[in-house]
mmCIF file as Biopython writes it, N, C-alpha, C and O atoms, coordinates in Angstrom:
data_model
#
loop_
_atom_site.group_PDB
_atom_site.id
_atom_site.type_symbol
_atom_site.label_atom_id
_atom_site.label_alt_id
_atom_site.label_comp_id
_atom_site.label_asym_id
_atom_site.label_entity_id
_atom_site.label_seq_id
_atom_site.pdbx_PDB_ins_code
_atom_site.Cartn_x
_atom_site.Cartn_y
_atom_site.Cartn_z
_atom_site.occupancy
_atom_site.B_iso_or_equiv
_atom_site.auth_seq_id
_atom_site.auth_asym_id
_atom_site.pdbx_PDB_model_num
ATOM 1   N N  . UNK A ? 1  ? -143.935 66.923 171.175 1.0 0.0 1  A 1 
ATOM 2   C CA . UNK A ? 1  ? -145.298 66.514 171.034 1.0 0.0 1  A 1 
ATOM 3   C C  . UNK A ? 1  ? -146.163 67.396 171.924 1.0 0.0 1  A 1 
ATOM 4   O O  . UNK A ? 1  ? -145.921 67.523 173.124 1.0 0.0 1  A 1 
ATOM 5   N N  . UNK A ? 2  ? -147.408 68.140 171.171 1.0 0.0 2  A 1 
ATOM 6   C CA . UNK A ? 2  ? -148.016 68.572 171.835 1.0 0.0 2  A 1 
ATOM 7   C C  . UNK A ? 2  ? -149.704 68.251 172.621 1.0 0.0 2  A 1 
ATOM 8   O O  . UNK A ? 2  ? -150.726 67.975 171.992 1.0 0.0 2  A 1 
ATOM 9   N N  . UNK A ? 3  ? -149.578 68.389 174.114 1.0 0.0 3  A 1 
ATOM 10  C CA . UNK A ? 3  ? -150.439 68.263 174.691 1.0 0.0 3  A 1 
ATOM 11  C C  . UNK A ? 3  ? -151.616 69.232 175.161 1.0 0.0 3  A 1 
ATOM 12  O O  . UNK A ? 3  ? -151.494 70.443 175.345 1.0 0.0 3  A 1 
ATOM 13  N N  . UNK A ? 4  ? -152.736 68.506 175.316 1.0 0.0 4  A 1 
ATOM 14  C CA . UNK A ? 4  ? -153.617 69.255 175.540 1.0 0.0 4  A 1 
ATOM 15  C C  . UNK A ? 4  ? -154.545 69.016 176.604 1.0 0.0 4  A 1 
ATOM 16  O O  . UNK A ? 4  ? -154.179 67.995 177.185 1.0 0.0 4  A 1 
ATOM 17  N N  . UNK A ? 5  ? -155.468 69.439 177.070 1.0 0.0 5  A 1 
ATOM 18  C CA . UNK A ? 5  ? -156.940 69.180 178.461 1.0 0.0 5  A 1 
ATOM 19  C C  . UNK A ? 5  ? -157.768 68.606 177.443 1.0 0.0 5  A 1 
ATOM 20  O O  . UNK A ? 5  ? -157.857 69.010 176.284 1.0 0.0 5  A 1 
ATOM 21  N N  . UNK A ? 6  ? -158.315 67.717 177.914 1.0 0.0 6  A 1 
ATOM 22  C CA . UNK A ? 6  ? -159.618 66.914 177.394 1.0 0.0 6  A 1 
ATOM 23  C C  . UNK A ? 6  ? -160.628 68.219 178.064 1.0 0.0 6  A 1 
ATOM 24  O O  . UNK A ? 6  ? -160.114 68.991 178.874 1.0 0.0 6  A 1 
ATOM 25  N N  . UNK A ? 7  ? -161.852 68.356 177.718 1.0 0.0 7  A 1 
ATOM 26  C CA . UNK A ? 7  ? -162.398 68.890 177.977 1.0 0.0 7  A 1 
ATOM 27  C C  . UNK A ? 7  ? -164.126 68.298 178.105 1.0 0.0 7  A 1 
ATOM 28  O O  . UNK A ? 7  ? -164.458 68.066 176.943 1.0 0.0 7  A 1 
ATOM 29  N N  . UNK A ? 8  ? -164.974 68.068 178.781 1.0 0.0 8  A 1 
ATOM 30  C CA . UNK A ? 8  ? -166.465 67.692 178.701 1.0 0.0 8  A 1 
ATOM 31  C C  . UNK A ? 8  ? -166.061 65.957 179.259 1.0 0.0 8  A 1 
ATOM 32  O O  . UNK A ? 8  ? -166.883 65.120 178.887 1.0 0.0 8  A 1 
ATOM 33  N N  . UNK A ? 9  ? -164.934 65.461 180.055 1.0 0.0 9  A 1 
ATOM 34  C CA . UNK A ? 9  ? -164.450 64.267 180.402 1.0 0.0 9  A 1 
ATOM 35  C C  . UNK A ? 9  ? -165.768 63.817 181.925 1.0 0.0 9  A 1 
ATOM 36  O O  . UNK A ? 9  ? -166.978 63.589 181.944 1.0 0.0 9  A 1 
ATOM 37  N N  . UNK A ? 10 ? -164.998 63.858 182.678 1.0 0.0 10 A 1 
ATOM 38  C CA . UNK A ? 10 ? -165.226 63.755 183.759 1.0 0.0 10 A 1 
ATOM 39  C C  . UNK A ? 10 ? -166.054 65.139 184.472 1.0 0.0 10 A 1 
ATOM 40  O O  . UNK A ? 10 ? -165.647 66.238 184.097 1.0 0.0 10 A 1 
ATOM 41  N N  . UNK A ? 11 ? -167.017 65.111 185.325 1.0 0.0 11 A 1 
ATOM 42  C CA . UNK A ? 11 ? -166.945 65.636 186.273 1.0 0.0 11 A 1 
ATOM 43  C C  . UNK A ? 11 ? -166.906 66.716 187.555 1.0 0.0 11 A 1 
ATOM 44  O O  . UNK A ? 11 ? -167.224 66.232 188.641 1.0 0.0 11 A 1 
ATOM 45  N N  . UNK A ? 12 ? -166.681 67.604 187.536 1.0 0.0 12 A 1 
ATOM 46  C CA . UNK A ? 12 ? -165.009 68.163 188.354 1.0 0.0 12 A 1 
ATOM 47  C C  . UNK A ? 12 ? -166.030 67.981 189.506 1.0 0.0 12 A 1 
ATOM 48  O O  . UNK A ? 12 ? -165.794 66.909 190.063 1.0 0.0 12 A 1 
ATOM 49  N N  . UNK A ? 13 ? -167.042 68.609 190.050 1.0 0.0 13 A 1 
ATOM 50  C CA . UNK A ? 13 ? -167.969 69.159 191.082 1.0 0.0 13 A 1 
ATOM 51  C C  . UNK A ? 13 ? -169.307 67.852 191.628 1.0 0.0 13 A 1 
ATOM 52  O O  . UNK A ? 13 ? -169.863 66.915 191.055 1.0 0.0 13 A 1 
ATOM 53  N N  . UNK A ? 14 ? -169.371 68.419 192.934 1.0 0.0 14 A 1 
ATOM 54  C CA . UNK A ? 14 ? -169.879 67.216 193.339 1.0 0.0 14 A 1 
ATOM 55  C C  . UNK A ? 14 ? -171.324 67.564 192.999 1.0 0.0 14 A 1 
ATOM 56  O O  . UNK A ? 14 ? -171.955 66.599 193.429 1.0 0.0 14 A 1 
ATOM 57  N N  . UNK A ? 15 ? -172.293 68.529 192.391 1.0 0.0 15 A 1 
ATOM 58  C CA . UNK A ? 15 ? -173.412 68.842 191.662 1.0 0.0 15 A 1 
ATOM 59  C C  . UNK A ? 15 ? -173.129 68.195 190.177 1.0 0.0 15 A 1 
ATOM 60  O O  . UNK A ? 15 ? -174.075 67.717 189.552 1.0 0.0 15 A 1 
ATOM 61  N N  . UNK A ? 16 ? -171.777 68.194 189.619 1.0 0.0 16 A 1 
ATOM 62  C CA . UNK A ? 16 ? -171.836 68.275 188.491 1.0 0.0 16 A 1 
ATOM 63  C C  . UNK A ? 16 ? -172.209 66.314 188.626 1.0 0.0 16 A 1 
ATOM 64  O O  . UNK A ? 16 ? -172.962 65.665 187.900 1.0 0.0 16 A 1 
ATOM 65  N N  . UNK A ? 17 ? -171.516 65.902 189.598 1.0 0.0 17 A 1 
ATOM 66  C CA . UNK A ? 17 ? -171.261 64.277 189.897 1.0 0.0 17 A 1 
ATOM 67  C C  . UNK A ? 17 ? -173.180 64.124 189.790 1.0 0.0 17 A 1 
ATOM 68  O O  . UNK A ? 17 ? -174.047 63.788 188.983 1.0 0.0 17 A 1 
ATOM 69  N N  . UNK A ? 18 ? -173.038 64.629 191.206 1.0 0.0 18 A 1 
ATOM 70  C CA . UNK A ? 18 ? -175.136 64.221 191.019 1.0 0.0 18 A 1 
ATOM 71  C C  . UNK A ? 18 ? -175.963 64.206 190.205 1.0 0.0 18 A 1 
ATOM 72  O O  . UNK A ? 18 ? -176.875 63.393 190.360 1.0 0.0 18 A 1 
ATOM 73  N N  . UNK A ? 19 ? -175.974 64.964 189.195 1.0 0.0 19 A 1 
ATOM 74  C CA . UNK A ? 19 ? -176.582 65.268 188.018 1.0 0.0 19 A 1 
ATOM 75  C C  . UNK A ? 19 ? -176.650 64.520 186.999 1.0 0.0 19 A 1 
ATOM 76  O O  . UNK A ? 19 ? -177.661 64.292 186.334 1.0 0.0 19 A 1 
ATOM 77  N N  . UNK A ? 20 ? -175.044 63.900 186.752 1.0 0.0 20 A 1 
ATOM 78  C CA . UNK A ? 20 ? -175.030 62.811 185.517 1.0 0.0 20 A 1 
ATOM 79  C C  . UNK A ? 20 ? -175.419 61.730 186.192 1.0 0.0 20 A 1 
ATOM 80  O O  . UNK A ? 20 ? -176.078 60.985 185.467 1.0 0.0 20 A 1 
ATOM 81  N N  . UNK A ? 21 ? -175.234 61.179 187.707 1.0 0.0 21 A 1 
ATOM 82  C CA . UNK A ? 21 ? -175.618 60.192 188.321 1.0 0.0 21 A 1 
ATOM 83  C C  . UNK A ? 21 ? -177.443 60.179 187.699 1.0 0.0 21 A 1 
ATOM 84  O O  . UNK A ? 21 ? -177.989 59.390 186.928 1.0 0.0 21 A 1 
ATOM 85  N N  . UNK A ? 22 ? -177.890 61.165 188.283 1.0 0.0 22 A 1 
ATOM 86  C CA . UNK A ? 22 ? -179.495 60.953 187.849 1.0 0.0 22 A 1 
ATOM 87  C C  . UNK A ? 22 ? -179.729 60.994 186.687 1.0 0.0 22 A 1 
ATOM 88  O O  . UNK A ? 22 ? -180.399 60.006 186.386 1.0 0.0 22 A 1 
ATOM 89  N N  . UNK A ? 23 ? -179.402 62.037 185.298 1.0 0.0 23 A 1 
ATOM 90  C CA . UNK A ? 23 ? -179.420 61.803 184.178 1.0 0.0 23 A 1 
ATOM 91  C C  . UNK A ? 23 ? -179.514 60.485 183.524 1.0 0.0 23 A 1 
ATOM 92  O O  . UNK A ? 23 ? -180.140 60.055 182.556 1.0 0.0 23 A 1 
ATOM 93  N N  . UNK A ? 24 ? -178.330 59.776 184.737 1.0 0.0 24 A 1 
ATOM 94  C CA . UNK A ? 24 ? -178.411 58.287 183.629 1.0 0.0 24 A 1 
ATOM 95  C C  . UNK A ? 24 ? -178.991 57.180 184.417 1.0 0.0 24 A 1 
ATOM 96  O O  . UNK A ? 24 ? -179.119 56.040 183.969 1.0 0.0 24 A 1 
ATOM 97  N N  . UNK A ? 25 ? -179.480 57.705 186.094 1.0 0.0 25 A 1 
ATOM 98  C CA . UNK A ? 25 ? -180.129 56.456 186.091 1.0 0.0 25 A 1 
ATOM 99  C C  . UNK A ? 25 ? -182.087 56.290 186.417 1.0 0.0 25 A 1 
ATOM 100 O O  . UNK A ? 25 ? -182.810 57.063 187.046 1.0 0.0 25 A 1 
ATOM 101 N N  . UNK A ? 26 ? -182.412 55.127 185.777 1.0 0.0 26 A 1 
ATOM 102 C CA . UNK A ? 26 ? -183.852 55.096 185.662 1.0 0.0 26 A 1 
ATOM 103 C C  . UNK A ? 26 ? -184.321 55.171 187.461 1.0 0.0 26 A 1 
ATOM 104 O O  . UNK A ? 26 ? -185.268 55.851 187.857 1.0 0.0 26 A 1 
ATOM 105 N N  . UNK A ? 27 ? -183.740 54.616 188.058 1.0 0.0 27 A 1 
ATOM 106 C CA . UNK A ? 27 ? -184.052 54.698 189.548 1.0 0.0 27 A 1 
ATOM 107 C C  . UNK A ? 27 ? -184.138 55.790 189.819 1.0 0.0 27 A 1 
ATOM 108 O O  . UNK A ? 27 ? -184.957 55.861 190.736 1.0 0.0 27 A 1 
ATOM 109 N N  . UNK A ? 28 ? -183.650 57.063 189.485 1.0 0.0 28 A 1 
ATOM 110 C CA . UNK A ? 28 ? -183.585 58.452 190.410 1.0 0.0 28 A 1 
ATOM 111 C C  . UNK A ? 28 ? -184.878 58.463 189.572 1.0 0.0 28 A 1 
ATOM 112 O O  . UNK A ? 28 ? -185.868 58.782 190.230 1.0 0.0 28 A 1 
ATOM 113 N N  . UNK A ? 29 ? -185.037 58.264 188.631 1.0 0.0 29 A 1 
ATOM 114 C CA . UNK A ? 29 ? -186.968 59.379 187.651 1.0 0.0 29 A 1 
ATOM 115 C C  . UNK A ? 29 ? -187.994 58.190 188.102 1.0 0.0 29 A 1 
ATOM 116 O O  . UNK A ? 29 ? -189.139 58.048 187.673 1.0 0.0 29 A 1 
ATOM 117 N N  . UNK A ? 30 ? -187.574 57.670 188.711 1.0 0.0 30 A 1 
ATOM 118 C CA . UNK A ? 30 ? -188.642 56.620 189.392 1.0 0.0 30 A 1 
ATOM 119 C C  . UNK A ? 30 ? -188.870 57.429 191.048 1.0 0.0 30 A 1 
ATOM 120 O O  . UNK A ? 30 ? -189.884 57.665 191.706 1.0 0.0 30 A 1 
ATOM 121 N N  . UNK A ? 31 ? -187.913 57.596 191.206 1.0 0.0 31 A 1 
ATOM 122 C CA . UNK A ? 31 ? -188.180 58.317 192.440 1.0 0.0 31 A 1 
ATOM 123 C C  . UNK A ? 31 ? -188.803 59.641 192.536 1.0 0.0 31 A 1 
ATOM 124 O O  . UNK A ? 31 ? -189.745 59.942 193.270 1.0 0.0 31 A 1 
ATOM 125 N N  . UNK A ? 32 ? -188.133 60.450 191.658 1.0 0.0 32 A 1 
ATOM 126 C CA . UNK A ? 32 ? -188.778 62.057 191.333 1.0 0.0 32 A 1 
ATOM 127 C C  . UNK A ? 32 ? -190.169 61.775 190.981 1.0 0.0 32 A 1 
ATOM 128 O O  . UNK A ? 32 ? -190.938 62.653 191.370 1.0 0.0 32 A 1 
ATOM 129 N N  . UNK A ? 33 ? -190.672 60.873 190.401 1.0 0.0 33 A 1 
ATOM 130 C CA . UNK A ? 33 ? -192.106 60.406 189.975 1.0 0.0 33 A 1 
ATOM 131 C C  . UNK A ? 33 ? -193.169 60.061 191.516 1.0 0.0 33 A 1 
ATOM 132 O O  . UNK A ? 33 ? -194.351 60.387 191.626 1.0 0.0 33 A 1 
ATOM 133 N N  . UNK A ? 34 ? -192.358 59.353 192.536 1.0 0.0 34 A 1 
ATOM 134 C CA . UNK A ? 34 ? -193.167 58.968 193.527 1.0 0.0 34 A 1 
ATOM 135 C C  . UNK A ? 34 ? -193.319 60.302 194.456 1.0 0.0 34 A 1 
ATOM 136 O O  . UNK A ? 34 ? -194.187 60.366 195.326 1.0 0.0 34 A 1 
ATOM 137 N N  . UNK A ? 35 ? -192.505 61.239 194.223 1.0 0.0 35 A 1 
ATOM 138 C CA . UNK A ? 35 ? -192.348 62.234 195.255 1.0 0.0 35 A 1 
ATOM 139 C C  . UNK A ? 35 ? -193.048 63.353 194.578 1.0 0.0 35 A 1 
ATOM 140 O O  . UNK A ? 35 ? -193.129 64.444 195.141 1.0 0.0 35 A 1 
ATOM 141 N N  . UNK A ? 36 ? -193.595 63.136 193.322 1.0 0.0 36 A 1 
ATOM 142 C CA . UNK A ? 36 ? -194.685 64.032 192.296 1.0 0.0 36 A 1 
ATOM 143 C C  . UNK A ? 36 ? -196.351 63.455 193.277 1.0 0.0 36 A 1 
ATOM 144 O O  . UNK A ? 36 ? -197.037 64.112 194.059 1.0 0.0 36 A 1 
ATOM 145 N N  . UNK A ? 37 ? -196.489 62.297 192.890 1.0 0.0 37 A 1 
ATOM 146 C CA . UNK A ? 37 ? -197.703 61.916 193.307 1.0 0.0 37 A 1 
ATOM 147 C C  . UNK A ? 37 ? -197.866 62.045 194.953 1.0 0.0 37 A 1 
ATOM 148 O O  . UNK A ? 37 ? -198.884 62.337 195.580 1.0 0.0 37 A 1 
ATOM 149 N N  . UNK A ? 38 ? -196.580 61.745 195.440 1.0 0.0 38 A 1 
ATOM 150 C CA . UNK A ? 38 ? -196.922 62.102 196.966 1.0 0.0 38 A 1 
ATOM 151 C C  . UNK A ? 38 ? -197.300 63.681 197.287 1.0 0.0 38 A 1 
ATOM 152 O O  . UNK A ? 38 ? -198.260 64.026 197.977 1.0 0.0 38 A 1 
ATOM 153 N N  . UNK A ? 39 ? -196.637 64.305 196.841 1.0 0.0 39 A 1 
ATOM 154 C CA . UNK A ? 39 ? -196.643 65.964 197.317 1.0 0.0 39 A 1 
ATOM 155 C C  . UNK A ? 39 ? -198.834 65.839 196.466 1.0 0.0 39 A 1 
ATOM 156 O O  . UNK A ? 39 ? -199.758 66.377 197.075 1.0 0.0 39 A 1 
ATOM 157 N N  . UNK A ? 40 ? -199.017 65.207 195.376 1.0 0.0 40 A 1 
ATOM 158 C CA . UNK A ? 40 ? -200.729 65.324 195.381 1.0 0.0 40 A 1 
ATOM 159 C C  . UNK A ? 40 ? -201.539 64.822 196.280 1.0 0.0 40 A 1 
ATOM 160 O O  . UNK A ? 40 ? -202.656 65.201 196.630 1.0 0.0 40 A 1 
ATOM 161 N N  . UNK A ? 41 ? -200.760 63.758 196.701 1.0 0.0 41 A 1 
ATOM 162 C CA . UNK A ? 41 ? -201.650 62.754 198.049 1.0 0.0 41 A 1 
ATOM 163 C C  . UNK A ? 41 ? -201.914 64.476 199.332 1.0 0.0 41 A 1 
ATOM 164 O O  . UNK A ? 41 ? -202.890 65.080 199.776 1.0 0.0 41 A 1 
ATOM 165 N N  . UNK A ? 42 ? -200.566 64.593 199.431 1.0 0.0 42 A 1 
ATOM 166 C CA . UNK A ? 42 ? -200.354 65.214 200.707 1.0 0.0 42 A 1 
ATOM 167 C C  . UNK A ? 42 ? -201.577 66.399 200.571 1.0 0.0 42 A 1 
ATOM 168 O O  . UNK A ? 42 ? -202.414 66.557 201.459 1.0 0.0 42 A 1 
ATOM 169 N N  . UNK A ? 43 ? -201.543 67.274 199.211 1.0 0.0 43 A 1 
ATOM 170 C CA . UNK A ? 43 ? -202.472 68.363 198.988 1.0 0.0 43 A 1 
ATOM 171 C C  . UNK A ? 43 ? -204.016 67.888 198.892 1.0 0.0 43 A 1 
ATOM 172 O O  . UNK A ? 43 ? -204.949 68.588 199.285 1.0 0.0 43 A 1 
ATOM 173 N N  . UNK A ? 44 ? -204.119 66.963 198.477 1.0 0.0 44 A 1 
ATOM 174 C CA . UNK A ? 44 ? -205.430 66.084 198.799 1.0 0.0 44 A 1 
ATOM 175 C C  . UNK A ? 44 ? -205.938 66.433 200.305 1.0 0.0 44 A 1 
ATOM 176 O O  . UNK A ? 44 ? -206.695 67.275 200.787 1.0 0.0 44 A 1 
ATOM 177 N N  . UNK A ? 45 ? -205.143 65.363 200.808 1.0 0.0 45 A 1 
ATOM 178 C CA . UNK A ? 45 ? -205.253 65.136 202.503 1.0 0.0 45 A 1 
ATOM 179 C C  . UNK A ? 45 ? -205.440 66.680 202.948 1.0 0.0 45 A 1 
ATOM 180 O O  . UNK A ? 45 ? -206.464 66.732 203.628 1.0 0.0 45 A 1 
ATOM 181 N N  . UNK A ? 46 ? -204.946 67.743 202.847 1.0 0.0 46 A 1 
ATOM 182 C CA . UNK A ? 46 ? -204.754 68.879 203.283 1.0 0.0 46 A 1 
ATOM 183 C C  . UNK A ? 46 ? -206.185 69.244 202.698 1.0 0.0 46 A 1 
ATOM 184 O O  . UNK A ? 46 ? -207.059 69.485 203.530 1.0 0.0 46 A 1 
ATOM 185 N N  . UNK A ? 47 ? -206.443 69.295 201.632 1.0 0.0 47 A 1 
ATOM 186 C CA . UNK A ? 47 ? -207.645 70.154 201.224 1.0 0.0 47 A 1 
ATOM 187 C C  . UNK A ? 47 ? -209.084 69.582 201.867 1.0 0.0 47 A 1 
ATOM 188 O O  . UNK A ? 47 ? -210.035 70.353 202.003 1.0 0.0 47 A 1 
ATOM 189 N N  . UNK A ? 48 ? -209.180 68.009 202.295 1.0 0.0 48 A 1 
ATOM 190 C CA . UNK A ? 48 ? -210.111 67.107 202.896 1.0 0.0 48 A 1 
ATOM 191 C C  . UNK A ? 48 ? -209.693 66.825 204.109 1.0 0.0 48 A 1 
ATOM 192 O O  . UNK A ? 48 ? -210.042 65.691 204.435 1.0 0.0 48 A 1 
ATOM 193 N N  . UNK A ? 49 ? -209.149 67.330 204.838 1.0 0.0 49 A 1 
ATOM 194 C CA . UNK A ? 49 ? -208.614 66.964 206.382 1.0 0.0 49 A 1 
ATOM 195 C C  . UNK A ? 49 ? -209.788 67.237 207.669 1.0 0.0 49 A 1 
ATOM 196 O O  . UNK A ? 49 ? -209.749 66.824 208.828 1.0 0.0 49 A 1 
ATOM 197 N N  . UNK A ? 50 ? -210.860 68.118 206.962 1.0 0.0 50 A 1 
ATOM 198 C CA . UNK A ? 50 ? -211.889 68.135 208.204 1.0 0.0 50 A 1 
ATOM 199 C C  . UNK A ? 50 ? -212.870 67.631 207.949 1.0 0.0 50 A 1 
ATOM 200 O O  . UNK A ? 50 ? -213.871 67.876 208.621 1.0 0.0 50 A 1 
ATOM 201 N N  . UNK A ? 51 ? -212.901 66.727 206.851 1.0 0.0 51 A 1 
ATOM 202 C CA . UNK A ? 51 ? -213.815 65.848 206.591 1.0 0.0 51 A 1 
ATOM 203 C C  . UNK A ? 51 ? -213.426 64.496 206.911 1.0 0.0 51 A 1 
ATOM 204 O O  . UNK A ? 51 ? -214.227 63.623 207.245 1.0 0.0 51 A 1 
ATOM 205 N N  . UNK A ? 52 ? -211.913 64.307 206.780 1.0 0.0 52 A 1 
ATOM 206 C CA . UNK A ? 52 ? -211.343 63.136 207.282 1.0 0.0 52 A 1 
ATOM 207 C C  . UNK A ? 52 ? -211.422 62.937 208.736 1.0 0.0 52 A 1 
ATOM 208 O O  . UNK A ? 52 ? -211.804 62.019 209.462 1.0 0.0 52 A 1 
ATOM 209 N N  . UNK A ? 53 ? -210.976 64.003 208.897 1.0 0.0 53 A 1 
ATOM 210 C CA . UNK A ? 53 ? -211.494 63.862 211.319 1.0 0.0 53 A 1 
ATOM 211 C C  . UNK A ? 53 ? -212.345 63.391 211.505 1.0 0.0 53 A 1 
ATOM 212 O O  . UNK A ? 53 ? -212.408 62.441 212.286 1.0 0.0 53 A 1 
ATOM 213 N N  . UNK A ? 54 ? -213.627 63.995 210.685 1.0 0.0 54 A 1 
ATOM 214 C CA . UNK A ? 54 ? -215.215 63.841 210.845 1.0 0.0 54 A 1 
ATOM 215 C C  . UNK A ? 54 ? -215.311 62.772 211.159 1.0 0.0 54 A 1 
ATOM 216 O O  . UNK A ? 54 ? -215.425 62.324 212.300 1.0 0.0 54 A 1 
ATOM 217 N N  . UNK A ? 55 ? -215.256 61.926 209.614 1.0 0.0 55 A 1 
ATOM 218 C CA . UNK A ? 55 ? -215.635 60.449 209.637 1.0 0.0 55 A 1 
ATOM 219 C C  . UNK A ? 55 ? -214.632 59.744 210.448 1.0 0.0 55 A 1 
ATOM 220 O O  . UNK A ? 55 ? -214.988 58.594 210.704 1.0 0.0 55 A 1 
ATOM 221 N N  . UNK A ? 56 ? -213.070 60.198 211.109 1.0 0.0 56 A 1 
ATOM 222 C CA . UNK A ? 56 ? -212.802 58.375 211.594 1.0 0.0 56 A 1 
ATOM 223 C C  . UNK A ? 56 ? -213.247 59.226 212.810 1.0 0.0 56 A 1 
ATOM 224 O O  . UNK A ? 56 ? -212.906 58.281 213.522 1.0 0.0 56 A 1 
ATOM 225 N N  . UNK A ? 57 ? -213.646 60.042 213.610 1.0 0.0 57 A 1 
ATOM 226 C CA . UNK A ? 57 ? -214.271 60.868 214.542 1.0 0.0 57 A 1 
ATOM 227 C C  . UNK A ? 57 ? -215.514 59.767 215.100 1.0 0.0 57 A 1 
ATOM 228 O O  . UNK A ? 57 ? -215.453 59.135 216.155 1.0 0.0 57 A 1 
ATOM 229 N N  . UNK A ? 58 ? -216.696 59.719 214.053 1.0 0.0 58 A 1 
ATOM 230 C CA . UNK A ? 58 ? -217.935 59.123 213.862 1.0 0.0 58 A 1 
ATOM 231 C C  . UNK A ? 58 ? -217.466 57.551 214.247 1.0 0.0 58 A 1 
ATOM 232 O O  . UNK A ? 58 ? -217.802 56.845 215.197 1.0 0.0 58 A 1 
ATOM 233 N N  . UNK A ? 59 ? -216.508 57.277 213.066 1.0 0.0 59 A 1 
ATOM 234 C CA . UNK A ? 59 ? -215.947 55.612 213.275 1.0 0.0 59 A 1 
ATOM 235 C C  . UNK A ? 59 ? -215.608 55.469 215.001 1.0 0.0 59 A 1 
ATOM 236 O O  . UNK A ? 59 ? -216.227 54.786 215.817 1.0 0.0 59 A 1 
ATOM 237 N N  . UNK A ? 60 ? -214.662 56.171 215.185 1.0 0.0 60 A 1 
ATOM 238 C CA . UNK A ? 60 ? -214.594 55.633 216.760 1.0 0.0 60 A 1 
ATOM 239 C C  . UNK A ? 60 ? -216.064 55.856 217.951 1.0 0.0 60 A 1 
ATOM 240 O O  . UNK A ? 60 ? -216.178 55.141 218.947 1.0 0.0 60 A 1 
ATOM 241 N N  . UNK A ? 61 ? -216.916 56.787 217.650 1.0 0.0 61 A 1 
ATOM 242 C CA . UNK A ? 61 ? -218.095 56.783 218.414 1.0 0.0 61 A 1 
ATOM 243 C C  . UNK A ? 61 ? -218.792 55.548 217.993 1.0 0.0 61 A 1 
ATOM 244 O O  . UNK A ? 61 ? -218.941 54.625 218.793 1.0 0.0 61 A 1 
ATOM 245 N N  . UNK A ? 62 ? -219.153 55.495 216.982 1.0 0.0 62 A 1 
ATOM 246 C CA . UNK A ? 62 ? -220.286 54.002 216.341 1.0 0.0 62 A 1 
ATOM 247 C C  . UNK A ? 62 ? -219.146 53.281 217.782 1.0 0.0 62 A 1 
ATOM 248 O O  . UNK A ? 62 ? -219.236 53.465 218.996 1.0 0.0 62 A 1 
ATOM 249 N N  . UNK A ? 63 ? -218.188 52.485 217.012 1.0 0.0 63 A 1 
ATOM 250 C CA . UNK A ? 63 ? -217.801 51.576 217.283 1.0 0.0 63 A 1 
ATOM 251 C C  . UNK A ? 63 ? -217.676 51.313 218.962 1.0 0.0 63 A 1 
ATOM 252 O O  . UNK A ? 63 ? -217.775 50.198 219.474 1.0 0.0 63 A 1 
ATOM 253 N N  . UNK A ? 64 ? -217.454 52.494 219.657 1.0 0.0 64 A 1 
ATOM 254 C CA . UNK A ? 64 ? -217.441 52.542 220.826 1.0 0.0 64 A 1 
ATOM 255 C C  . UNK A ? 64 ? -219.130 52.479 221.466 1.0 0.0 64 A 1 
ATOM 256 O O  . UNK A ? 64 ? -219.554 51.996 222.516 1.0 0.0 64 A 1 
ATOM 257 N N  . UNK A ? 65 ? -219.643 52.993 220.647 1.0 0.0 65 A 1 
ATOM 258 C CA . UNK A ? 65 ? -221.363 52.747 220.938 1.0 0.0 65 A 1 
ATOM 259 C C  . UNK A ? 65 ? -221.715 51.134 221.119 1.0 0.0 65 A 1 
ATOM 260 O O  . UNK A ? 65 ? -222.448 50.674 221.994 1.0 0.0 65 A 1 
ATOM 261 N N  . UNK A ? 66 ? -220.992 50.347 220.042 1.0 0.0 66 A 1 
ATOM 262 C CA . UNK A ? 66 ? -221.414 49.194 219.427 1.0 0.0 66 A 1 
ATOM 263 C C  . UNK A ? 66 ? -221.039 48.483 220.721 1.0 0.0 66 A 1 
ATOM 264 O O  . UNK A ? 66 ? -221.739 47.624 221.257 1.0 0.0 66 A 1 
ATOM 265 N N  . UNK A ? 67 ? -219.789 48.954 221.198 1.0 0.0 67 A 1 
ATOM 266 C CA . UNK A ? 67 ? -219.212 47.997 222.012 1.0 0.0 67 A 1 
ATOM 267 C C  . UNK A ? 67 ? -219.220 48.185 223.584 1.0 0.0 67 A 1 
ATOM 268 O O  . UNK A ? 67 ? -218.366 47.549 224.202 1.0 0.0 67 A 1 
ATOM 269 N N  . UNK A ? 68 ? -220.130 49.023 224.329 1.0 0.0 68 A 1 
ATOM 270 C CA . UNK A ? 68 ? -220.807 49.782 225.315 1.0 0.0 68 A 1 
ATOM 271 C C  . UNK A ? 68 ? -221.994 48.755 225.677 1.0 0.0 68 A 1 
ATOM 272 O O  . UNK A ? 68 ? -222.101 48.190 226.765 1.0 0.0 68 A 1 
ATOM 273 N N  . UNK A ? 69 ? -223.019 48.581 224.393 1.0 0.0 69 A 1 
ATOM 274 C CA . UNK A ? 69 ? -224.173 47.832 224.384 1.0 0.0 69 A 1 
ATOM 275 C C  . UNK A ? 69 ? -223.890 46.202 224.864 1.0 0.0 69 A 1 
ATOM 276 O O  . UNK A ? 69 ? -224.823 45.401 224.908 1.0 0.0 69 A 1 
#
């Protein structure tokens, strides 16, 4: 009787492991999705960052003004 290798079975490599892991599960493209919108947050923040100083800059003077009086 003759035998043979299955072939396209399992596996072999621990990239090859990771890959079908995410392929099949909805949790990893839920994640690749949050780490899409974060990397826009982050370029946001970066492109408005000296306008952001500004104002909580201002916020802590008012408030320290407010609370002086």
């Amino acid at each position: 009787m003759a035998t043979y290798k299955k072939r396209g079975g399992k596996p072999k490599t621990k990239v090859d492991i990771q890959q079908s892991i995410e392929d099949e599960s909805t949790t990893a493209e839920v994640f690749n999705t949050l780490d899409e919108g974060v990397s826009k947050t982050e370029q946001w923040v970066i492109a408005k960052q000296k306008y952001i100083f500004i104002i909580v800059g201002l916020a802590a003077v008012l408030i320290l003004g407010f609370f002086r009086i």
